[in-house]
C-alpha positions as CSV (number, residue, x, y, z in Angstrom):
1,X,17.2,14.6,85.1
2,X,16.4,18.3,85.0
3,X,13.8,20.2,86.8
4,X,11.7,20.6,84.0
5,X,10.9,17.1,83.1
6,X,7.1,16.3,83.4
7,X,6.5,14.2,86.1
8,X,5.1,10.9,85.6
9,X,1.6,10.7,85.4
10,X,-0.7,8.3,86.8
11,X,-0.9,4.9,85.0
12,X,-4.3,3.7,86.8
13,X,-6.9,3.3,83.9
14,X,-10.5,6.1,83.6
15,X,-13.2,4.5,83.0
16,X,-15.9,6.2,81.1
17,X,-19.1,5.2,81.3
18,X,-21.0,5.9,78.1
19,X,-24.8,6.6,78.6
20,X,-27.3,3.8,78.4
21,X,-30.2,5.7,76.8
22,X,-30.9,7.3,73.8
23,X,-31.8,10.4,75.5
24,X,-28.5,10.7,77.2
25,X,-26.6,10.4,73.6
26,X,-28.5,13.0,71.6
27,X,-28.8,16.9,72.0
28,X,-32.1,18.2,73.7
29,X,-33.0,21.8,73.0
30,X,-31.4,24.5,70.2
31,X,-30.7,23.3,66.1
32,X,-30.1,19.7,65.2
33,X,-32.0,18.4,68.5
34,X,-34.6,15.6,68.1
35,X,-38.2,15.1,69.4
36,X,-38.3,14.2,72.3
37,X,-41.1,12.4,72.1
38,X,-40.1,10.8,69.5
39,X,-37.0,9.4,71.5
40,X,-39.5,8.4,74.4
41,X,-41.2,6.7,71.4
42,X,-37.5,4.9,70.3
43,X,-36.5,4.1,73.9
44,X,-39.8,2.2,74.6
45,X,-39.5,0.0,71.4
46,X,-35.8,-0.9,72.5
47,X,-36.9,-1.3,76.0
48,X,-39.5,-4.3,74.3
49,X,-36.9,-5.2,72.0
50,X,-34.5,-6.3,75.6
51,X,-36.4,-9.7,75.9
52,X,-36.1,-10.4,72.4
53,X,-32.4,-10.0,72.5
54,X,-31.5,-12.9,74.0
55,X,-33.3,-15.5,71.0
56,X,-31.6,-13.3,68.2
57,X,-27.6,-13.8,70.1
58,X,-28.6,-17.9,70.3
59,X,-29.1,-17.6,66.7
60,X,-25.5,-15.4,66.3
61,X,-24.2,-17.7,68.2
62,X,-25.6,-20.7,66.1
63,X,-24.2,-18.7,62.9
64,X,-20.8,-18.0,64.8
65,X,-20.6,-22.1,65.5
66,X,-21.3,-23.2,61.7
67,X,-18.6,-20.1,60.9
68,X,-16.5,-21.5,63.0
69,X,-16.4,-24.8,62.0
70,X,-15.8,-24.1,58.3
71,X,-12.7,-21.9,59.3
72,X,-12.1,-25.0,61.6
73,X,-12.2,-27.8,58.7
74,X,-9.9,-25.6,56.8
75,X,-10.9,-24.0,53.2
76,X,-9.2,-22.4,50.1
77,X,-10.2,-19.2,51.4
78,X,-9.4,-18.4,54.8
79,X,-10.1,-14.5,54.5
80,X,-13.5,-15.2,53.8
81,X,-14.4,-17.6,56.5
82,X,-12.5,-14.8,59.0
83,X,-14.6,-12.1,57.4
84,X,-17.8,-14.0,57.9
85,X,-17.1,-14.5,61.8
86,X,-15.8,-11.0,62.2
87,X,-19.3,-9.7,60.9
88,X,-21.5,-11.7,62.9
89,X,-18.9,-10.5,66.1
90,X,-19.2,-7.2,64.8
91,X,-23.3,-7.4,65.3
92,X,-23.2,-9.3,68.2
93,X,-21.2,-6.7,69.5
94,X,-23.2,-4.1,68.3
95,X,-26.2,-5.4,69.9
96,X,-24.8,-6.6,73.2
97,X,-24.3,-2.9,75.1
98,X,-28.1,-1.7,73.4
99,X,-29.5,-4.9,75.6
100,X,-27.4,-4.2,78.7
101,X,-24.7,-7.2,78.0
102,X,-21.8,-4.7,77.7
103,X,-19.9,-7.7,78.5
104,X,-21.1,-9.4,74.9
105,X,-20.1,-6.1,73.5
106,X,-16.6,-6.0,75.0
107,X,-16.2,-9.7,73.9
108,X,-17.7,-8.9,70.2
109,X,-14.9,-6.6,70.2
110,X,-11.7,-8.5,71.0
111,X,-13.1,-11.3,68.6
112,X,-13.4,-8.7,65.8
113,X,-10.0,-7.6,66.8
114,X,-8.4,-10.8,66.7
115,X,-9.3,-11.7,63.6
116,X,-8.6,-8.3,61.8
117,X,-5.0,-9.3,62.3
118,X,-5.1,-12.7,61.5
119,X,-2.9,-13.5,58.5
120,X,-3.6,-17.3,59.2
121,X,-5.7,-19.7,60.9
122,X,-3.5,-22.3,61.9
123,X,-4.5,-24.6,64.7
124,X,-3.4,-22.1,67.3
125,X,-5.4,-19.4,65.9
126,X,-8.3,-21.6,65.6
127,X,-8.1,-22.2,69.4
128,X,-8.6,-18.4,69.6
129,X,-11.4,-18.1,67.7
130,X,-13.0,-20.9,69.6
131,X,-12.2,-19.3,73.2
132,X,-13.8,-16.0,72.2
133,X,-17.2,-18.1,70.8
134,X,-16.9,-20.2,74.5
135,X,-16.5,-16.6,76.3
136,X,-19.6,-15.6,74.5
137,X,-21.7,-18.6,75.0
138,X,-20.9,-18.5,79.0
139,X,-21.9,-14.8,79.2
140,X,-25.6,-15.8,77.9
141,X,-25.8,-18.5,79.5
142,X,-25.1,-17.3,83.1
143,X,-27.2,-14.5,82.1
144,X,-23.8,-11.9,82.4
145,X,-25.3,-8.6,82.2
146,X,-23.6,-4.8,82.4
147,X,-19.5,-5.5,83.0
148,X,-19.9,-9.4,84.3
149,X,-19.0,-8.2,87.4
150,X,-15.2,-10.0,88.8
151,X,-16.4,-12.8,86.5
152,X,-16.8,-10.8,83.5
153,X,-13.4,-8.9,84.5
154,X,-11.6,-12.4,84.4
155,X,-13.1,-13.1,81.4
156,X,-12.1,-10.1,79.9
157,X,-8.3,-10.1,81.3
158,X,-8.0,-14.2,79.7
159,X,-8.8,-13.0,76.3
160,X,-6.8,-10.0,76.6
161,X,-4.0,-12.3,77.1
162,X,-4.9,-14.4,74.4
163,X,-5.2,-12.1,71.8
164,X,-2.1,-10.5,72.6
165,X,-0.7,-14.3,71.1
166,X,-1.4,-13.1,67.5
């Protein structure tokens, strides 16, 4: 090994912490910058949009079930049914982090992974489906906010390991 190798660097993870508000995601001040009233304005309707949240993910979650269980029964057109669950995943995700459930968002995400590189959905990849819908359904209803804390972080690290099984 010569002296001018690079040394190894660090393997431990950074975790960035995206900003929760609109106001921390958009320029202030100078060209291109919004109102800012008109953000206090957008951040107050989401803020009364938070207890809503929780009724519209039941009924994703009541769309993802019925998805589910027509992939389940097995059809002529698998690519369909997967396509259907990864778009309600894909909201669900989409909506979890604007509520505070980054948890819901992290696990919107694997699903929508998982089945982006399904070519199948065999009885094992059924199973995975159906772990990432039960993931989903514990975090709302232990009421799993931000990360999920250690739980959330065990949740996380089972589904890592089970999508890895594609």
């Amino acid at each position: 090994m010569s002296d001018d190798t690079p040394e190894k660097e660090s393997t431990k993870a950074q975790v960035i912490n995206p900003p929760r508000t609109l106001q921390g995601k958009v320029e202030k001040g100078g060209p291109g910058a919004v109102d800012l009233e008109a953000l206090a304005r957008a951040e107050s309707v989401i803020a009364n949009l938070a207890d809503d949240y929780l009724d519209w993910v039941k009924e994703d979650l009541v769309r993802l079930e019925a998805a589910y269980d027509h992939l389940q029964k097995g059809s002529d057109d698998v690519k369909a049914d997967l396509d259907v669950i990864f778009q309600i995943a894909h909201d669900m995700k989409g909506q979890g982090g604007s509520f505070g459930y980054d948890l819901m968002t992290a696990v919107g995400d694997h699903l929508c992974r998982l089945v982006e590189k399904m070519e199948k959905a065999g009885p094992r990849e059924v199973m995975m489906v159906r772990v990432h819908i039960d993931a989903m359904r514990v975090i709302i209803t232990k009421g799993l906010k931000g990360d999920g804390g250690n739980e959330g972080r065990q949740l996380l690290m089972g589904l890592t390991l089970v999508g890895g099984k594609v």
